[in-house]
N, C-alpha and C positions, 0 to 999 in steps of 0.2 A: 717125772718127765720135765725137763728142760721148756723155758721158754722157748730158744730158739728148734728145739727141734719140735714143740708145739706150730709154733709159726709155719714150720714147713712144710707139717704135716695140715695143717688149715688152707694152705696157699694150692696144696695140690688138690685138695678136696674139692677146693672153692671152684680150678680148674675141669676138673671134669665135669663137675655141673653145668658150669657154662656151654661146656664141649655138648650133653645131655640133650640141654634147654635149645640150642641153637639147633641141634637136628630135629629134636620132637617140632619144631616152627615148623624149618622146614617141608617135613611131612604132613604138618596137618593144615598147612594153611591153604585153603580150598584157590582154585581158577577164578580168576578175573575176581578175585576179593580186593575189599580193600586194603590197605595198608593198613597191617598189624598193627595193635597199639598196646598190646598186653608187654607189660614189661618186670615179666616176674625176675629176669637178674638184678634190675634196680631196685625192686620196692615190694615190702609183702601184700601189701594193697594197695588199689589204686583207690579208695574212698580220697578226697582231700581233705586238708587240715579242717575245713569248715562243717563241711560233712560228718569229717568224725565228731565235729564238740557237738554236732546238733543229735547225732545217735547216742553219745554219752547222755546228754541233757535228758532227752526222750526217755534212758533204761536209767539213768537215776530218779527221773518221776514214776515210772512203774513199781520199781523197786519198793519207795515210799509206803504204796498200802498194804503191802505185808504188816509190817511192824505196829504202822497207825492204825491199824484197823485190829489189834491186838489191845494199843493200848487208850485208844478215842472212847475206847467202850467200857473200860475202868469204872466211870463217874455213874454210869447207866446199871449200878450193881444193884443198889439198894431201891431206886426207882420201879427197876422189872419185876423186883422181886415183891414188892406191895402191887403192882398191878396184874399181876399176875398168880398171887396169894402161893408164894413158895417159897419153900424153903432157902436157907445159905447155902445148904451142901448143893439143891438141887439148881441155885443160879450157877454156882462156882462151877458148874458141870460145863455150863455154856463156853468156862474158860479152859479148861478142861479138853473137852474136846476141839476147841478150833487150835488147841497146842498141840493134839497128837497128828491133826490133817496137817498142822502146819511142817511137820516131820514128813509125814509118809506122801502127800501131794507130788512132792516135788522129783521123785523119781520116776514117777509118771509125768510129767509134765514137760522132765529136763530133756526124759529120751526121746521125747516125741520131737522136741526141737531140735534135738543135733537128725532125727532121723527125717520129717517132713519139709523143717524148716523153722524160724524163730517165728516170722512174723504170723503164720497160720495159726501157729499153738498160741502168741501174744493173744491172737483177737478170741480166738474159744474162750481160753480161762478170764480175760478181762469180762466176756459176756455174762458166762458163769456167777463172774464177782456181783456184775452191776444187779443180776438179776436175783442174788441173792440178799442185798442186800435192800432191794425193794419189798422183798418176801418178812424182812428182818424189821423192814419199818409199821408194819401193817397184822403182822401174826398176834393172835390170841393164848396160845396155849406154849406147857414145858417143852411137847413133844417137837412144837414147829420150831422152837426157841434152836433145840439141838438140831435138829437136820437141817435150818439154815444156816449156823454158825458152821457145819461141818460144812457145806457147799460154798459160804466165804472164803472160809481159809482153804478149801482146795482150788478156788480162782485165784486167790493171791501169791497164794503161797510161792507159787514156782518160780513167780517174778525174779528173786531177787540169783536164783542159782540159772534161771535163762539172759540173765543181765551179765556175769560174767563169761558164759561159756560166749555169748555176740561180742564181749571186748576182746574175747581172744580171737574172734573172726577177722578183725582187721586193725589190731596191734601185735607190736613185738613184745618181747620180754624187755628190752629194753626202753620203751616207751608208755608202759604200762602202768608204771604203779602212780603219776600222778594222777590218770583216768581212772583210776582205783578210785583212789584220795577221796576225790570230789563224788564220785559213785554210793560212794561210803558216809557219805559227810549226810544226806538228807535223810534216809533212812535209820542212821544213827539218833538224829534230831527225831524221831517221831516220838521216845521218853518225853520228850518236853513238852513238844506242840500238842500227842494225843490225848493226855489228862487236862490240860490247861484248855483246849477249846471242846471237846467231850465236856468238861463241867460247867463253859458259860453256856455250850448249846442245853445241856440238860436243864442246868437254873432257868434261862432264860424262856426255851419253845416246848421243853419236853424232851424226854430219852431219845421217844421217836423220831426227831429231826437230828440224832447221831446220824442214824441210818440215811434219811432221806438227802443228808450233806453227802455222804460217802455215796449215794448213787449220782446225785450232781458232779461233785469232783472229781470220782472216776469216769463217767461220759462225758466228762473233756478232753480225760486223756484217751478214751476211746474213740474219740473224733480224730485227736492228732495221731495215733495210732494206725488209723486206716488211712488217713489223707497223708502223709508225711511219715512214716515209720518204714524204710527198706530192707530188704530181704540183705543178710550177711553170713549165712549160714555158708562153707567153704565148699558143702558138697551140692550145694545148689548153685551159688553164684561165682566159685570159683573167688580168685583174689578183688571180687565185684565188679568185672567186665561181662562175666555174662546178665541176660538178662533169665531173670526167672519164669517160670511157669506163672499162668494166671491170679493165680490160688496166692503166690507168693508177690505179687507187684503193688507196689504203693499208686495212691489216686497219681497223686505229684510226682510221681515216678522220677521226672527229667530235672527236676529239682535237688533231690538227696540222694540219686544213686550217681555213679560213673556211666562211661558210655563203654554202651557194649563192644566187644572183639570178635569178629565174627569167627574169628582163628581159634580163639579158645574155646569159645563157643562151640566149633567141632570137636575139640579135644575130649571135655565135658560133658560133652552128648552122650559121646563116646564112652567114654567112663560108664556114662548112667545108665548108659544099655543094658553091661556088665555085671550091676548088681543084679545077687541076689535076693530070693524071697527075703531070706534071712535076715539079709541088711535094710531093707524097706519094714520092716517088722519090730515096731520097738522094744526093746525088752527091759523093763524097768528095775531086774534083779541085778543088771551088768554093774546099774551105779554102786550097786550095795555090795559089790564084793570088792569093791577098790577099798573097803573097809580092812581088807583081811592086809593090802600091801601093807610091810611094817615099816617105810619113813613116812606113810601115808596115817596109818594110825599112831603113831609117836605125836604126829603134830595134830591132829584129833584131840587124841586125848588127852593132853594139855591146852589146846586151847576151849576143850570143854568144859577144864575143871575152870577155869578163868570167866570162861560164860555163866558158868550158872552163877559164880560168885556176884555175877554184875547182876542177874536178876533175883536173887536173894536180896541182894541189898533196894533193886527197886519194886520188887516185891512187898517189902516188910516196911516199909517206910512208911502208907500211909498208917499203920496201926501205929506204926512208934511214937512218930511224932503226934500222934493226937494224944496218947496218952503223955507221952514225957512233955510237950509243951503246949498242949491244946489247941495244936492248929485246925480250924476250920476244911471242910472241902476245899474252898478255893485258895487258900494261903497250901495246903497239902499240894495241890497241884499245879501252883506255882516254884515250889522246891524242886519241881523235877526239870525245872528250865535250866539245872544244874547239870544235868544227863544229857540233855541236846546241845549243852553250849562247850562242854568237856570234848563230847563225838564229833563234833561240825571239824572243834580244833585239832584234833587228833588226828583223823581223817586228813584231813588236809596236808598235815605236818608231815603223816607218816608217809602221804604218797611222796611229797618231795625228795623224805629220807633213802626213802629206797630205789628211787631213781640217782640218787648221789651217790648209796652204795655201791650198785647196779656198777656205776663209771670209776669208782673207787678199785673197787675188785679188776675190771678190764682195764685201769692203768698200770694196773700190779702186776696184771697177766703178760703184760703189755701186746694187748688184741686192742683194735676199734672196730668197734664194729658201727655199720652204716645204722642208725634206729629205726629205717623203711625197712630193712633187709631182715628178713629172718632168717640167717646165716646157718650153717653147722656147726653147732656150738657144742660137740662130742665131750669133749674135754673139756670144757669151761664150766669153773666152778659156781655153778646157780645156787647150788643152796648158798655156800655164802656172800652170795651178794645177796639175798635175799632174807638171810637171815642175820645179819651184818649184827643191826642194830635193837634186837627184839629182846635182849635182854635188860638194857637199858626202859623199857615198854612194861615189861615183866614186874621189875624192881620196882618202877613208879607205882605201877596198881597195886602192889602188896604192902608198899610203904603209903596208899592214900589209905586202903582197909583198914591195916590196924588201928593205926587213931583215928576214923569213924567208929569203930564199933567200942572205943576205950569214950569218946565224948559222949555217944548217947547212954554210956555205963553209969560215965561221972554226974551226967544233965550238966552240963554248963549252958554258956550262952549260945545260941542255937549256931552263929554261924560257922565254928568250926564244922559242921556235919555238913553245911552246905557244899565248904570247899572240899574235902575232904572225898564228896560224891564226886 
């Protein structure tokens, strides 16, 4: 298909939308209302610029205790395991199973948010968390060991797959991937932070004060959570002019949300009548069958075989290096500040990249599109703008791999391995 006769066929599209949008106003906008202020032909939300850093900010601190709270508790292996007179296989269990909840959680957790709302399901599972891991600082035995770690990681877990489906609540595709970037960038960093402060808390207070830290610093964000955390979900608040149900309203309400439309607000009500059971009903199997779409699994399962390589590698590390250079606990978990200062850069890097793509690709098309607007982009090739630049990503990890695993062969001087992580 032809640019221009792309163009044409975009222009009239765009057209009758408008033509759509301007009658549905019309009809739905109730007597002696105010002046409409929903302006879904201009802009796919109305959150503003400030609003969105501070929702970004907010779901890349949640995001956070997935990952930390995976690896803060590293240092706490051989501790539990003498105070608790058990075995390795039977500590490694504790690791064990909060990786398999940390899997299966989240289908649970994600539907409930696209179906109730984000903020309700944020504050259950963050309770969950906080309350698990008070259970986690204080318990005696194997058995409570596992059933709190399986209740941590099903409070945490869902964080990090309820963080991107609320950036797609009120971003475009085209504004997206720096909100990525930086979403990415802290949660990436918890290889570094959670073993390096996991082993001064353990040296310093005791295993125990892992936990009792992680219920502190998750009740911070469970304060800014409920005071400051707003409802984004598209079938509850619309492009964020309407207001939501109780269940879903932040304390500070008038602070982080937009101001309501009383017009759309009819529209949406209206909608909401309309569902069925069905769709008020979450169903956690829905997200597991997106497994089966095949551009859906292509990109799966390559950037699976890529994940596990990154956690072999930090995995295996603290065994390697104790024996190939004798590093101590704390020098060992200091080496992993290598892994969070790698992801912080990376993160970052790559959201700028594929926002440059993103405009690279719609120069070529020669479309602009508005980055408020989330336009009808039928024809417009997403995947490569999206995938523009991942080979280039691809090559680096597999060219930093190889001579890692050829320097810890040879033992040389330790810090090729570092950069090389």
């Amino acid at each position: 298909m032809s640019v221009t006769t792309y163009q044409s066929q975009h222009q009239n599209i765009e057209t009758k939308q408008e033509e759509r949008e301007e009658k549905n106003r019309q009809d739905h906008v109730p007597p002696n209302s105010t002046k409409y202020t929903h302006t879904s032909e201009n802009a796919y939300s109305v959150f503003t610029l400030a609003q969105k850093k501070w929702i970004v900010f907010l779901l890349t601190l949640f995001a956070f205790f997935s990952p930390f709270s995976s690896t803060v508790y590293l240092p706490a292996l051989l501790p539990v395991q003498q105070e608790l007179k058990i075995t390795t296989t039977q500590v490694n269990l504790s690791l064990t199973t909060y990786l398999i909840f940390q899997a299966i959680a989240p289908t649970l957790s994600g539907e409930l948010s696209d179906t109730l709302g984000r903020r309700p399901v944020y504050l259950l599972t963050f309770i969950v968390y906080v309350g698990a891991c008070a259970g986690l600082a204080v318990q005696k035995s194997l058995a409570a060991l596992l059933i709190l770690r399986m209740l941590q990681s099903s409070g945490n877990s869902g964080t990090v797959a309820i963080a991107f489906g609320t950036l797609a609540d009120f971003t475009t595709p085209a504004e997206r991937g720096s909100y990525m970037g930086f979403m990415n960038s802290f949660p990436l960093s918890s290889p570094a932070l959670g073993p390096v402060i996991g082993g001064a808390i353990a040296k310093s207070a005791g295993w125990r004060w892992i936990f009792w830290f992680l219920v502190i610093f998750s009740s911070l964000a469970l304060i800014l959570m409920f005071f400051a955390f707003p409802e984004t979900n598209r079938k509850v608040v619309g492009d964020g002019s309407i207001r939501p149900p109780v269940l879903n309203r932040a304390i500070l309400e008038k602070l982080v949300s937009p101001k309501e439309s009383w017009a759309l607000r009819s529209e949406y009500a209206s909608a909401r009548r309309k569902r069925t059971l069905k769709d008020m009903v979450p169903n956690p199997l829905r997200s597991i069958l997106i497994i089966f779409n095949k551009d859906v699994s292509i990109i799966l399962l390559v950037m699976s075989i890529f994940y596990a390589a990154f956690y072999a590698v930090m995995a295996s590390l603290p065994k390697l290096f104790s024996e190939i250079y004798g590093y101590n606990e704390l020098q060992i978990g200091l080496c992993y500040l290598a892994f969070g200062t790698g992801g912080i850069i990376s993160s970052i890097v790559t959201g700028k990249i594929i926002d440059r793509d993103f405009q690279t690709v719609e120069k070529k098309a020669g479309i602009k599109f508005d980055r408020r607007k989330l336009e009808n982009v039928g024809e417009f090739p997403l995947e490569e703008a999206r995938l523009k630049s991942i080979w280039y990503a691809m090559g680096l990890c597999i060219a930093a791999i190889i001579p890692y695993g050829w320097a810890l062969s040879r033992k040389p001087v330790s810090q090729l391995p570092h950069w090389t992580t």
